[in-house]
Structure formats: C-alpha cells, structure tokens
N, CA, C and O atoms as a GROMACS GRO file, in nm:
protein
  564
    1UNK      N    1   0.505  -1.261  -1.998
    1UNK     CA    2   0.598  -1.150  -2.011
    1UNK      C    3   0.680  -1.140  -1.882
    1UNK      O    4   0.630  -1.145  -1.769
    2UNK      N    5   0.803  -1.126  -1.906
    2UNK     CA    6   0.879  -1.085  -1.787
    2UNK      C    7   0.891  -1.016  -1.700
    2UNK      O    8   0.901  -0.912  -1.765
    3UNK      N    9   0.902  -0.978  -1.571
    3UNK     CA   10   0.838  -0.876  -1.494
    3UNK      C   11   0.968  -0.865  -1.312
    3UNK      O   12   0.983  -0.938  -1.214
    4UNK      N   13   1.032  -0.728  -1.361
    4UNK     CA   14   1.145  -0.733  -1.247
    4UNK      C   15   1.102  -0.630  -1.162
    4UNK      O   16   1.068  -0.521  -1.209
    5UNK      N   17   1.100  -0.654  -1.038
    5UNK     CA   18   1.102  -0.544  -0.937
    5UNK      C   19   1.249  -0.496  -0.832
    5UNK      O   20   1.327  -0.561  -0.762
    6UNK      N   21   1.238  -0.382  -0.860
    6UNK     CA   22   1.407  -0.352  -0.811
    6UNK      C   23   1.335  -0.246  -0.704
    6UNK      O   24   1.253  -0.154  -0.716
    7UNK      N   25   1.415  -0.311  -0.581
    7UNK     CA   26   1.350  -0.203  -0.445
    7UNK      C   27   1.546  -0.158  -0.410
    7UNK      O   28   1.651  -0.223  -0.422
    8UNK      N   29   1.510  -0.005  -0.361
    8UNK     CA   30   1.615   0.066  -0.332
    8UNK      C   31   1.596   0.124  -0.219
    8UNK      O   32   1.492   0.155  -0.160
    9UNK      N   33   1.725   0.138  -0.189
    9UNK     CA   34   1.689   0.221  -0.036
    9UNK      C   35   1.842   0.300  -0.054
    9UNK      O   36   1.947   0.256  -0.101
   10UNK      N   37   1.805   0.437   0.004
   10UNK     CA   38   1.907   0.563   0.048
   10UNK      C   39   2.026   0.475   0.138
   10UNK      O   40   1.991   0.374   0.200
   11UNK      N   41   2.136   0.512   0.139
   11UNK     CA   42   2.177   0.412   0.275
   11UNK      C   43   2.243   0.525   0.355
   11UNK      O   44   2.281   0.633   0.310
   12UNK      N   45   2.250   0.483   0.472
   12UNK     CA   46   2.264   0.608   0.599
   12UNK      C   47   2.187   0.752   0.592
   12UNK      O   48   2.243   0.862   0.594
   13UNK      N   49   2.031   0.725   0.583
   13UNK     CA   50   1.942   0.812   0.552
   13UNK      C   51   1.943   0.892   0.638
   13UNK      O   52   1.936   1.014   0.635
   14UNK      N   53   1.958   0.783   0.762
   14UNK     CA   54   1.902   0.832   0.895
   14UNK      C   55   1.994   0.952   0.949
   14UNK      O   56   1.947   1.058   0.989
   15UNK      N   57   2.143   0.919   0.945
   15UNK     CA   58   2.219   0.989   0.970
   15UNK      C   59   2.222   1.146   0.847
   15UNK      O   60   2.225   1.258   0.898
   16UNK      N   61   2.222   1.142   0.802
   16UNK     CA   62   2.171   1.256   0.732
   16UNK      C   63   2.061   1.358   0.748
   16UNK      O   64   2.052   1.479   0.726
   17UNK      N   65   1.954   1.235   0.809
   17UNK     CA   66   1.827   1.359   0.829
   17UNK      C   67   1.887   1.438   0.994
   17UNK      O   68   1.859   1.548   1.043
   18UNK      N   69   1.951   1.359   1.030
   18UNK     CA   70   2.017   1.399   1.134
   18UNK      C   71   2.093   1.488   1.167
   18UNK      O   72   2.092   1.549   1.274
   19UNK      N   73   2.172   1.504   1.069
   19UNK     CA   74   2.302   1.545   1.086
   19UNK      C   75   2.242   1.717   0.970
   19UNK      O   76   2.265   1.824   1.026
   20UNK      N   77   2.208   1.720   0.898
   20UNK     CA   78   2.142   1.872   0.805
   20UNK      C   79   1.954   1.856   0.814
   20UNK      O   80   1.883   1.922   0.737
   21UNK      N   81   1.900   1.768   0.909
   21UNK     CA   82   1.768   1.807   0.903
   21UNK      C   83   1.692   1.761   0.832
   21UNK      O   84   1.741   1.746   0.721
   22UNK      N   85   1.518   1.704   0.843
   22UNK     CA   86   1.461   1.641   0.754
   22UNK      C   87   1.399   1.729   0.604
   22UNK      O   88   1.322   1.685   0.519
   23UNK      N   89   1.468   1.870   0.613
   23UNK     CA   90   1.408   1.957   0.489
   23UNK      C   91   1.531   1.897   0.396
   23UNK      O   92   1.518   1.861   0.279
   24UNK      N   93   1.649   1.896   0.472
   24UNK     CA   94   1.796   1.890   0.380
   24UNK      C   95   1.752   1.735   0.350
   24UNK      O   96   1.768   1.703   0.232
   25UNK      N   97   1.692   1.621   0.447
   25UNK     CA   98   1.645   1.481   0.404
   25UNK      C   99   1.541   1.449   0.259
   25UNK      O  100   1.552   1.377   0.160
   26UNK      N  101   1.448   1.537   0.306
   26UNK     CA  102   1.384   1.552   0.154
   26UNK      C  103   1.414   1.580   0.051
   26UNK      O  104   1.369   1.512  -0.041
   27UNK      N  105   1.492   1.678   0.025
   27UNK     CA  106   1.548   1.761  -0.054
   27UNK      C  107   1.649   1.621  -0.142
   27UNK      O  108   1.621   1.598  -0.260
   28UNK      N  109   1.736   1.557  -0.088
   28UNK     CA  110   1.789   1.509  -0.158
   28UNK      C  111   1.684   1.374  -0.206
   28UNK      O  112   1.676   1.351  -0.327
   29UNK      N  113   1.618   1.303  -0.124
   29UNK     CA  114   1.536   1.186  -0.163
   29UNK      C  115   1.463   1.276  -0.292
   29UNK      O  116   1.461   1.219  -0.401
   30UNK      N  117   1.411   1.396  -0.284
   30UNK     CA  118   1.330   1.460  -0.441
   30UNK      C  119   1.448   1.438  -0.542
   30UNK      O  120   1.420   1.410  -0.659
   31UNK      N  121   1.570   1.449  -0.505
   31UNK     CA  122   1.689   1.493  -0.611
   31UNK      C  123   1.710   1.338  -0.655
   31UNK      O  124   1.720   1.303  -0.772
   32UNK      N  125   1.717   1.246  -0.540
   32UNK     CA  126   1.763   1.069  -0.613
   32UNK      C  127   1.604   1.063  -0.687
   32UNK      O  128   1.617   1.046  -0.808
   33UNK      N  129   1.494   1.072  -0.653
   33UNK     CA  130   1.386   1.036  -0.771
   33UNK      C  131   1.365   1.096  -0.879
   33UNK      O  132   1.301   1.049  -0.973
   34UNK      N  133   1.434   1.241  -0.874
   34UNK     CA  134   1.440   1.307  -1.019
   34UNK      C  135   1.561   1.243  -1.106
   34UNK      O  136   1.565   1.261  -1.227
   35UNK      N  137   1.661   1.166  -1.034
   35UNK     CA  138   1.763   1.116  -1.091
   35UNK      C  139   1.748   1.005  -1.181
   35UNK      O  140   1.775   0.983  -1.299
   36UNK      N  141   1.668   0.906  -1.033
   36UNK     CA  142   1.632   0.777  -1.120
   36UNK      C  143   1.507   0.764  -1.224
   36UNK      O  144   1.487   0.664  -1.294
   37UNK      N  145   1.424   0.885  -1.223
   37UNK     CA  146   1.328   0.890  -1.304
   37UNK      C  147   1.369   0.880  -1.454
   37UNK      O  148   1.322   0.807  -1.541
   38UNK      N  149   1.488   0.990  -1.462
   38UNK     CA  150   1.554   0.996  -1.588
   38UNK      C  151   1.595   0.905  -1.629
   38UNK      O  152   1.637   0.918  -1.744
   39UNK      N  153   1.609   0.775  -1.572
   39UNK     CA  154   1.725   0.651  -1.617
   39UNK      C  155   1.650   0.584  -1.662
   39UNK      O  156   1.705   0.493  -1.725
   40UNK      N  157   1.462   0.574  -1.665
   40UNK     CA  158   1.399   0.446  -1.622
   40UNK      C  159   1.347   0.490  -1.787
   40UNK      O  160   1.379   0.594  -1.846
   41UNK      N  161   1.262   0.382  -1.837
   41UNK     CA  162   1.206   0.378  -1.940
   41UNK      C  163   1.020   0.430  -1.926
   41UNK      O  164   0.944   0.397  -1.834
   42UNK      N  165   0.990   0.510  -2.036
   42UNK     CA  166   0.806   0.532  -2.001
   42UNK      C  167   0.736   0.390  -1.924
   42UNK      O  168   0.690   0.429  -1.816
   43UNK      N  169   0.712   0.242  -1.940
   43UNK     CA  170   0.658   0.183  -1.910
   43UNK      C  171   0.690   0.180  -1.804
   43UNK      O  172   0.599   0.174  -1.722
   44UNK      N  173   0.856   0.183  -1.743
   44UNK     CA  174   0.886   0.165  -1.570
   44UNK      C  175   0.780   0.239  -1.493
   44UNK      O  176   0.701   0.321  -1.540
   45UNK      N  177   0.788   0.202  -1.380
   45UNK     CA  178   0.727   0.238  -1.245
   45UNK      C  179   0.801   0.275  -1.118
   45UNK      O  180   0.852   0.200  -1.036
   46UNK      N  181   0.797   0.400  -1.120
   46UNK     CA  182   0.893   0.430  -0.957
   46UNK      C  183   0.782   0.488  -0.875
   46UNK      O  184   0.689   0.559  -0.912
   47UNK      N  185   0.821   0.432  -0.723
   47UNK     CA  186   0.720   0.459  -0.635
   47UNK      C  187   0.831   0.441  -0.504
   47UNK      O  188   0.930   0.372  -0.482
   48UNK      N  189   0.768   0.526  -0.443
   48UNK     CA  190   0.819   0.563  -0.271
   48UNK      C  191   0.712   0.461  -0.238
   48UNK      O  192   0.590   0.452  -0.249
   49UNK      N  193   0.857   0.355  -0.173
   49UNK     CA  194   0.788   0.231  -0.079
   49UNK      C  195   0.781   0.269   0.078
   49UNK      O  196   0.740   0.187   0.161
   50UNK      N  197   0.817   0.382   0.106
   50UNK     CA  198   0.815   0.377   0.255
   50UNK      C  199   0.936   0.498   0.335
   50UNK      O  200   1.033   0.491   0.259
   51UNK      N  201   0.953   0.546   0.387
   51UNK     CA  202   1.069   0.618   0.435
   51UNK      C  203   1.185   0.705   0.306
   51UNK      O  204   1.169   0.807   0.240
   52UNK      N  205   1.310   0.597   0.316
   52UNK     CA  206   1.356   0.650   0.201
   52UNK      C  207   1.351   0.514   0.105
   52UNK      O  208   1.447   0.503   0.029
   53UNK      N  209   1.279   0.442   0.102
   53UNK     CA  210   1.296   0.331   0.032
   53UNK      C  211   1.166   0.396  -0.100
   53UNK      O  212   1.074   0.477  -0.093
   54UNK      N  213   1.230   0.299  -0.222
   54UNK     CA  214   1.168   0.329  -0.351
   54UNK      C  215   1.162   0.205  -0.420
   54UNK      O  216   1.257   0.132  -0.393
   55UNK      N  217   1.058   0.146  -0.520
   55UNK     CA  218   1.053   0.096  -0.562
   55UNK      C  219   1.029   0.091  -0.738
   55UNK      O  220   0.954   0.166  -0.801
   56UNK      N  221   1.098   0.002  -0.783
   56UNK     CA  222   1.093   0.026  -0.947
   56UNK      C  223   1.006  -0.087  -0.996
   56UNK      O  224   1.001  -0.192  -0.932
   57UNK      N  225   0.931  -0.066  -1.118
   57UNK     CA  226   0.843  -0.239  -1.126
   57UNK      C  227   0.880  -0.194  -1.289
   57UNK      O  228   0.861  -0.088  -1.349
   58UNK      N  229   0.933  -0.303  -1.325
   58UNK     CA  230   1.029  -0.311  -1.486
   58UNK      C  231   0.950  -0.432  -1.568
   58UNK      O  232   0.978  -0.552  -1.564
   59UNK      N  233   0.851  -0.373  -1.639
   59UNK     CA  234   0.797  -0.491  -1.711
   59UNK      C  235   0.875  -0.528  -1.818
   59UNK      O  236   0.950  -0.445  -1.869
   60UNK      N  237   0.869  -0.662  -1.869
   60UNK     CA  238   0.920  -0.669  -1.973
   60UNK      C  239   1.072  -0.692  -1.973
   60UNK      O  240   1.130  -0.697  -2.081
   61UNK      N  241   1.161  -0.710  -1.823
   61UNK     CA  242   1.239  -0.723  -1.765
   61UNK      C  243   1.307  -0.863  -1.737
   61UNK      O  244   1.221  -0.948  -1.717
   62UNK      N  245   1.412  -0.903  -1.731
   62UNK     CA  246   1.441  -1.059  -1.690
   62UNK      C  247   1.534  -1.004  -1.552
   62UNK      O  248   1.555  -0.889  -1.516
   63UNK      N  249   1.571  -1.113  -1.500
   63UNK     CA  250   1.683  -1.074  -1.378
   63UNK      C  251   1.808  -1.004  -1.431
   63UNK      O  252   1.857  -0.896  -1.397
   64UNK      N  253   1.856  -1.110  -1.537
   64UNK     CA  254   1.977  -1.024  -1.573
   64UNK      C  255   1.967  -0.824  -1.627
   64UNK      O  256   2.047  -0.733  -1.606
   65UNK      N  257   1.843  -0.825  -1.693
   65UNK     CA  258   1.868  -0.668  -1.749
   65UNK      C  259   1.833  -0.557  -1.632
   65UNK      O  260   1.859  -0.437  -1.627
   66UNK      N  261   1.748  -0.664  -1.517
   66UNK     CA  262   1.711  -0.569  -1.423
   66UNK      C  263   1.826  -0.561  -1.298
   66UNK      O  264   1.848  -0.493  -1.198
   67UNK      N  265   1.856  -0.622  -1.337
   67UNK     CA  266   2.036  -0.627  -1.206
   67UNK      C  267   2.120  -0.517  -1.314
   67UNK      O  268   2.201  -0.437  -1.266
   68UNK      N  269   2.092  -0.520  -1.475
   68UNK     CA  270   2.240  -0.414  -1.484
   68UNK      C  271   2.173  -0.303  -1.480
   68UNK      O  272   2.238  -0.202  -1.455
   69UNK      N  273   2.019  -0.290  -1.506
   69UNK     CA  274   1.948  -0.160  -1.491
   69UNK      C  275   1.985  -0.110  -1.343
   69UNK      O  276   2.022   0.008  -1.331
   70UNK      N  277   1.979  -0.179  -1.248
   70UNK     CA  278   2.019  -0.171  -1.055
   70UNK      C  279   2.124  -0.115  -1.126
   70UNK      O  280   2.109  -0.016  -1.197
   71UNK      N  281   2.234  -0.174  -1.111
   71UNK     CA  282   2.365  -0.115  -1.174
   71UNK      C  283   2.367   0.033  -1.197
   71UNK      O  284   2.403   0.117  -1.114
   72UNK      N  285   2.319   0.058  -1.334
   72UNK     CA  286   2.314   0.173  -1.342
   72UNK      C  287   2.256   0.289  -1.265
   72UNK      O  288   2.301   0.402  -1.244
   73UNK      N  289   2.141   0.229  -1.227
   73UNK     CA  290   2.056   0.305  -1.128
   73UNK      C  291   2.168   0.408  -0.994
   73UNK      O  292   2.182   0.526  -0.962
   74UNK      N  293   2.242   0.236  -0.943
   74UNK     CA  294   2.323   0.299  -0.875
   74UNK      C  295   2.448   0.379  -0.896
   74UNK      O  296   2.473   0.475  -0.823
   75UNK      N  297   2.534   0.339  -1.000
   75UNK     CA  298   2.610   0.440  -1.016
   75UNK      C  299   2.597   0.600  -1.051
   75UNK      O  300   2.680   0.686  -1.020
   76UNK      N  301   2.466   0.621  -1.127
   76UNK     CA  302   2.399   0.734  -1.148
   76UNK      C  303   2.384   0.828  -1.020
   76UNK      O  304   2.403   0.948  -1.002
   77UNK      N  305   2.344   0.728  -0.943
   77UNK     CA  306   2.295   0.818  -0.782
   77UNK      C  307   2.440   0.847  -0.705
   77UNK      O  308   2.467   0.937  -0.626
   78UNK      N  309   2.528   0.736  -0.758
   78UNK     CA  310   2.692   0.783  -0.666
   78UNK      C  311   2.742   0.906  -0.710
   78UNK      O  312   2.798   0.987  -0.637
   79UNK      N  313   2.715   0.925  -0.865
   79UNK     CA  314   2.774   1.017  -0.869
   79UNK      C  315   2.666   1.183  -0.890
   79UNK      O  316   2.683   1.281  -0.963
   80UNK      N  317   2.573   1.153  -0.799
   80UNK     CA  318   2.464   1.248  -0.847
   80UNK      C  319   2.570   1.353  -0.696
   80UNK      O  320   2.625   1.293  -0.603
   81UNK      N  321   2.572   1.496  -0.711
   81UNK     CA  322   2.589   1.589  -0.551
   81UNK      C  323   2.494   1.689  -0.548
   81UNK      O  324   2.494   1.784  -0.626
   82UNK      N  325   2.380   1.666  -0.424
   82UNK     CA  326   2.274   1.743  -0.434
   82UNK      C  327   2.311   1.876  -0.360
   82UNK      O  328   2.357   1.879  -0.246
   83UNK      N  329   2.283   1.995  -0.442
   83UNK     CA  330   2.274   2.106  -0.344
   83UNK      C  331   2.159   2.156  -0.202
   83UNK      O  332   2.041   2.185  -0.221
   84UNK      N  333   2.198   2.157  -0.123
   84UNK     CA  334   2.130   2.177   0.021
   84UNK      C  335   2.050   2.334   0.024
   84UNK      O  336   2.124   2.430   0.045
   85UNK      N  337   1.959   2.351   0.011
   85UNK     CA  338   1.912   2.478  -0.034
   85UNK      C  339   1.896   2.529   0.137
   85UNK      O  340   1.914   2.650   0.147
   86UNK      N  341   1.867   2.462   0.265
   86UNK     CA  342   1.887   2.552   0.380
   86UNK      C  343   2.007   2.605   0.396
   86UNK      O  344   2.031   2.722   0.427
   87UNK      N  345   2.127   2.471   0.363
   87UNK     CA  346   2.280   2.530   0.412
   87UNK      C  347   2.331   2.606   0.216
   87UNK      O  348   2.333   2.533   0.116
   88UNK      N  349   2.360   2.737   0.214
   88UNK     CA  350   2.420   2.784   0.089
   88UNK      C  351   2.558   2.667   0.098
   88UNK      O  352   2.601   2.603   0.194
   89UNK      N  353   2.594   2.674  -0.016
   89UNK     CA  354   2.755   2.579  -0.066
   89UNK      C  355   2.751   2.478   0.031
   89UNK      O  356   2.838   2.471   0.118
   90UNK      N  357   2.681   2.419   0.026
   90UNK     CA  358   2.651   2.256   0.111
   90UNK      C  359   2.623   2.155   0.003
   90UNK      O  360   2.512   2.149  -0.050
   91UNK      N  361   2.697   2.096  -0.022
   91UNK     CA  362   2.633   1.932  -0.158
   91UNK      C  363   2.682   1.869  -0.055
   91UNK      O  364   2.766   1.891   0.032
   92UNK      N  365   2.569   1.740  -0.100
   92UNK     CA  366   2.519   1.616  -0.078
   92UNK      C  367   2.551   1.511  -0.129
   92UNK      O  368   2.500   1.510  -0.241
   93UNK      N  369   2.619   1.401  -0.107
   93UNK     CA  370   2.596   1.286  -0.220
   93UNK      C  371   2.620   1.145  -0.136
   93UNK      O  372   2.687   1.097  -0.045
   94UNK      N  373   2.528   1.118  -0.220
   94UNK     CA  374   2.475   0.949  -0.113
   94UNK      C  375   2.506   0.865  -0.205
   94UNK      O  376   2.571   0.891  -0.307
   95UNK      N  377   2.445   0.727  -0.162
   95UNK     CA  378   2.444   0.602  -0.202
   95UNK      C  379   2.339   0.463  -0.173
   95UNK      O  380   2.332   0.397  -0.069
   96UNK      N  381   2.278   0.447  -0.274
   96UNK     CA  382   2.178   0.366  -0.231
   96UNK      C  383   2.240   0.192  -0.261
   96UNK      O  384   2.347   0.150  -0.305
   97UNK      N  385   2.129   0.130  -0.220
   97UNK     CA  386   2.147  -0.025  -0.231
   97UNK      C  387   2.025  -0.098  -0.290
   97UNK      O  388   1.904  -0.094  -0.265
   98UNK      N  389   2.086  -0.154  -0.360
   98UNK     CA  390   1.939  -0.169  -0.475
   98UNK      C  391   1.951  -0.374  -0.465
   98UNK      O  392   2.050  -0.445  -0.483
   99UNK      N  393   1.780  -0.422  -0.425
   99UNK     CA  394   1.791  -0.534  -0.433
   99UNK      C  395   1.697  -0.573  -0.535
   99UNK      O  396   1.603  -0.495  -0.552
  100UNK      N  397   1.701  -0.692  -0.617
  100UNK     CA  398   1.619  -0.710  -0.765
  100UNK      C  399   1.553  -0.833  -0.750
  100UNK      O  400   1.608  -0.940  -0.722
  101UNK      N  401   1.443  -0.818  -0.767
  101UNK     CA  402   1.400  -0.982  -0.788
  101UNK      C  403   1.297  -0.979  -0.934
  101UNK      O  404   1.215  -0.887  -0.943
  102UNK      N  405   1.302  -1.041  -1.001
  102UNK     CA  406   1.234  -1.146  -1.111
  102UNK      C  407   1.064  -1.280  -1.094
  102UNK      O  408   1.058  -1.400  -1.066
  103UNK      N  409   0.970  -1.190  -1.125
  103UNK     CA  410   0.863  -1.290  -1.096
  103UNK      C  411   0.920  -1.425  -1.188
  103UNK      O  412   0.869  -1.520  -1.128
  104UNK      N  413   0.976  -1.465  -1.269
  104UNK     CA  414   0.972  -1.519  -1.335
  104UNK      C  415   1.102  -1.712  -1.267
  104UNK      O  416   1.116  -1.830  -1.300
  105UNK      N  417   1.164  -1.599  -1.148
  105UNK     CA  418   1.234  -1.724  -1.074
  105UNK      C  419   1.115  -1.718  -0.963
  105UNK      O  420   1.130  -1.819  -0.894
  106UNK      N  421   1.026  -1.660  -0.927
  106UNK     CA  422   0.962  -1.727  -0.806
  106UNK      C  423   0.838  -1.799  -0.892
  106UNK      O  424   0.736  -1.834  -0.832
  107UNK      N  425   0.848  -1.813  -0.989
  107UNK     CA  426   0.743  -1.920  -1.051
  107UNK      C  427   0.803  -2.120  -1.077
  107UNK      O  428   0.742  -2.225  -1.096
  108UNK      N  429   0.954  -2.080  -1.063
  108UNK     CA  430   1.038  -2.211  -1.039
  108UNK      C  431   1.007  -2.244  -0.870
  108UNK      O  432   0.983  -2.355  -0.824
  109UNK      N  433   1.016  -2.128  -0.799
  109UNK     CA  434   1.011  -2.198  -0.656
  109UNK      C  435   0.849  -2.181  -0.582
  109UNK      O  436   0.849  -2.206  -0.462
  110UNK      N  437   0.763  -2.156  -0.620
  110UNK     CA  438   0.661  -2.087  -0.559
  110UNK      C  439   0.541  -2.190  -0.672
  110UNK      O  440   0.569  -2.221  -0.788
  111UNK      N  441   0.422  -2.224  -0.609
  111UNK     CA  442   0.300  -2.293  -0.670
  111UNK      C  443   0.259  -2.168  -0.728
  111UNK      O  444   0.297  -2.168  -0.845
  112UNK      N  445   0.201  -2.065  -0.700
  112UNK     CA  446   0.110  -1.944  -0.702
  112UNK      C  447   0.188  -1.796  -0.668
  112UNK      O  448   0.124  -1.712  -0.604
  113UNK      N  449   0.272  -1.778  -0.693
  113UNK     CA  450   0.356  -1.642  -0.607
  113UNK      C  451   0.279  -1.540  -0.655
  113UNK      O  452   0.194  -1.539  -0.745
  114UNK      N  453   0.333  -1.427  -0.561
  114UNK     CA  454   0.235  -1.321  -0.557
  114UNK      C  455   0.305  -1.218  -0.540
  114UNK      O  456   0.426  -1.233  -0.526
  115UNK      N  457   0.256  -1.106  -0.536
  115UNK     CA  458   0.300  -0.979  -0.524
  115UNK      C  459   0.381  -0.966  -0.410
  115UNK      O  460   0.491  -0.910  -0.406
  116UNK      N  461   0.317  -1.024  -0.309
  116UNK     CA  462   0.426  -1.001  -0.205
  116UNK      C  463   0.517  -1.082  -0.197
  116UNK      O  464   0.618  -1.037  -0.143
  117UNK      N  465   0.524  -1.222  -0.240
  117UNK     CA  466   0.674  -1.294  -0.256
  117UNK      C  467   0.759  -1.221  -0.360
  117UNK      O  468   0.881  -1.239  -0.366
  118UNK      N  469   0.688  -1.130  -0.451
  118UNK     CA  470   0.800  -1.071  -0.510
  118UNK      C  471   0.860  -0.952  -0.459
  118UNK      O  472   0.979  -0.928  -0.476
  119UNK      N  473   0.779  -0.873  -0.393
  119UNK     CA  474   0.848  -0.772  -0.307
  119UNK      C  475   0.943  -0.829  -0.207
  119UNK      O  476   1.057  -0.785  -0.202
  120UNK      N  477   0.886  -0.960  -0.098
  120UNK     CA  478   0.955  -1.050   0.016
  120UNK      C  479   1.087  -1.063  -0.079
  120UNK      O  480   1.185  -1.017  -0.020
  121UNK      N  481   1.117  -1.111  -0.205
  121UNK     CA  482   1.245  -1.129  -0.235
  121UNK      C  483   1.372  -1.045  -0.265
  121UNK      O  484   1.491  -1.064  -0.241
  122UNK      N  485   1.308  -0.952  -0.322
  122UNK     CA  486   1.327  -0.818  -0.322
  122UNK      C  487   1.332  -0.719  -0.257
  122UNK      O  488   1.375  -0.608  -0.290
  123UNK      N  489   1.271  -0.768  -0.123
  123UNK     CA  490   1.326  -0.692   0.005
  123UNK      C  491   1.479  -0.743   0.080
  123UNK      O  492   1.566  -0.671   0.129
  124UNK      N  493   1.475  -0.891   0.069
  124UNK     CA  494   1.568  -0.951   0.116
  124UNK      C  495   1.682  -0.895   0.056
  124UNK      O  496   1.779  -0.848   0.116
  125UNK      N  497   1.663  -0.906  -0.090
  125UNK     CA  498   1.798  -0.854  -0.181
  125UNK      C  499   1.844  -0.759  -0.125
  125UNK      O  500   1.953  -0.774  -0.070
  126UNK      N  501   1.799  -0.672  -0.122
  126UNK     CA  502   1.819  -0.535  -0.105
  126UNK      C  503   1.881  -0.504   0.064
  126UNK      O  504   1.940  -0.397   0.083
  127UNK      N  505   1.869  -0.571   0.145
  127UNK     CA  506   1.913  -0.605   0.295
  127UNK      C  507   2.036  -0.695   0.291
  127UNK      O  508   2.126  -0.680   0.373
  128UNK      N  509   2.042  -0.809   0.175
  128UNK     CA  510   2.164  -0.859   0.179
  128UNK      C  511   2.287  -0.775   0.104
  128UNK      O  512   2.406  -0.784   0.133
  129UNK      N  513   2.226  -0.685  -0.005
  129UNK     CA  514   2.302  -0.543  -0.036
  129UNK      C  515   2.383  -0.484   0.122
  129UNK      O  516   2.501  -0.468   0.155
  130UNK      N  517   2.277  -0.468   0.176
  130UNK     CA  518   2.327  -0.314   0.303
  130UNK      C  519   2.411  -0.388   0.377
  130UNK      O  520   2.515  -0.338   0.420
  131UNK      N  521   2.377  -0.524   0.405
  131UNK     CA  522   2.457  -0.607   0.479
  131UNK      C  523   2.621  -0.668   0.428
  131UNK      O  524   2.706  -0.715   0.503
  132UNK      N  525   2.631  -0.651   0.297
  132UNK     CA  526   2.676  -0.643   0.255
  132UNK      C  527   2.892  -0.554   0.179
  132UNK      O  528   3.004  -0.580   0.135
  133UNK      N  529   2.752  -0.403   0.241
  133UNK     CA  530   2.891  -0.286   0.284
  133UNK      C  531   2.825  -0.178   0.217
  133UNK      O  532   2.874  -0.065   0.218
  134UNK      N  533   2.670  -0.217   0.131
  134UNK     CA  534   2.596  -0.055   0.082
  134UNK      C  535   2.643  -0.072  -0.041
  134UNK      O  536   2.717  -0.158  -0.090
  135UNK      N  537   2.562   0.076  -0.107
  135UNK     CA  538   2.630   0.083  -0.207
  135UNK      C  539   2.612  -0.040  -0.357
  135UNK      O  540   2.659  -0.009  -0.467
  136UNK      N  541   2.567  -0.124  -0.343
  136UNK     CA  542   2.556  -0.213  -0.432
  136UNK      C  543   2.437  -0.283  -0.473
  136UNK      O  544   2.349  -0.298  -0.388
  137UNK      N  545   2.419  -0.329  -0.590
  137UNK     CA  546   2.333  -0.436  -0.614
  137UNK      C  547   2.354  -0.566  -0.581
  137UNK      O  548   2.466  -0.615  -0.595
  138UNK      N  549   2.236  -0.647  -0.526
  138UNK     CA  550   2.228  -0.746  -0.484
  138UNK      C  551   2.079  -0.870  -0.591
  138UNK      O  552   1.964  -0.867  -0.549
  139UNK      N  553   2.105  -0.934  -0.680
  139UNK     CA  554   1.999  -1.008  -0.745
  139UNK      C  555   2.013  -1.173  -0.717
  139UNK      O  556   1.924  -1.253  -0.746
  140UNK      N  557   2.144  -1.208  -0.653
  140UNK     CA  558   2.091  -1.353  -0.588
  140UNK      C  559   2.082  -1.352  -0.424
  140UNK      O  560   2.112  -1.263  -0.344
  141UNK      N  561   2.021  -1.508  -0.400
  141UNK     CA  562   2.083  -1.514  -0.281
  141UNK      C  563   1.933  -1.480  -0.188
  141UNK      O  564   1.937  -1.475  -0.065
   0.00000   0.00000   0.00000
C-alpha cells in the first residue's frame, strides 16, 4: 500500500513569536492545525513534529496525490487570517512550506528504508521549499 508523508513548517515563525509574542505564536499554530485537520481525511495523521513544524502521514497515498494534497494544504493556510485574542482587531495570516516524500520512491533507491529515510526526505523537501522563496510545495529533488 502506498504511504506519503508531508512535513510542514510555519514560515517566519520566529519573527512572529517575536514580533506579537509566543501566546499570539500559539494561538495561530492551534488555528493552522484546526485548519489542516479539516482538509485531511479520518485515516490521515497530523502531528506536531517539533517547534512549528507538523507532520502529515497519508496512507494509501502516492507522490502525486500527496504533492496536490500539500497543495491544498497550503493554499488553505494562505488564505486562513487568524484573530489575535491578546491584541483586539489584530489578524494574522501566514504561510507554510510543505515538503512530501513517498515510501514507495525510497524503495527504488534504498535496500531496506525506514522511517527515518522517509522523514530525511521529507525533511529535505520541505527546506528545499523555504529555500526556495516559502510558501510552496516541494515533492522532487
């Protein structure tokens, strides 16, 4: 069975928790996982990988449906504007970078791959996203 993992990350998190505070920082990371929760299907899997980074595990997934699922993921969150509940009439709206990888190509390049070559690829994605200009999905490369 096919099996895609799409890792995301907030982009310019930092400057944000910065700039309105890590309550106004949370506040919106709760608002992008209530966002992307809605998009994902019952079997998906979303999980906070770390900071503001999140991870999706899409069974049943190939590269291509899990790059337009990224897709959507991200345009959903561009146009999500979170309200700031410390500052009154303060919205928010970010942009994440979503990188995708497919167990099913690291079984062409890999003897035995594993959980973490699929995250390792899928981390990369997602860095050649930010490196990129943000904002986007990244599934080769």
């Amino acid at each position: 069975m096919p099996l895609a993992l799409i890792m995301l990350d907030l982009d310019h998190f930092k400057q944000l928790n910065d700039a309105r505070g890590h309550l106004a920082g949370d506040q919106v990371l709760r608002a992008v996982s209530a966002q992307l929760l809605r998009m994902v299907r019952l079997e998906d899997i979303l999980a906070r990988y770390g900071g503001e980074e999140l991870v999706l595990v899409a069974p049943g997934s190939d590269i291509e449906e899990a790059a337009h699922l990224g897709e959507r993921l991200r345009a959903s969150v561009e146009r999500l504007s979170v309200q700031i509940d410390q500052v009154p009439g303060t919205r928010v709206k970010v942009t994440i970078s979503v990188g995708v990888a497919c167990l099913a190509e690291l079984e062409v390049d890999e003897a035995t791959p594993s959980a973490r070559d699929l995250v390792g690829r899928a981390d990369a994605r997602l860095y050649g996203a930010k490196k990129s200009g943000r904002n986007r999905v990244s599934s080769t490369g």
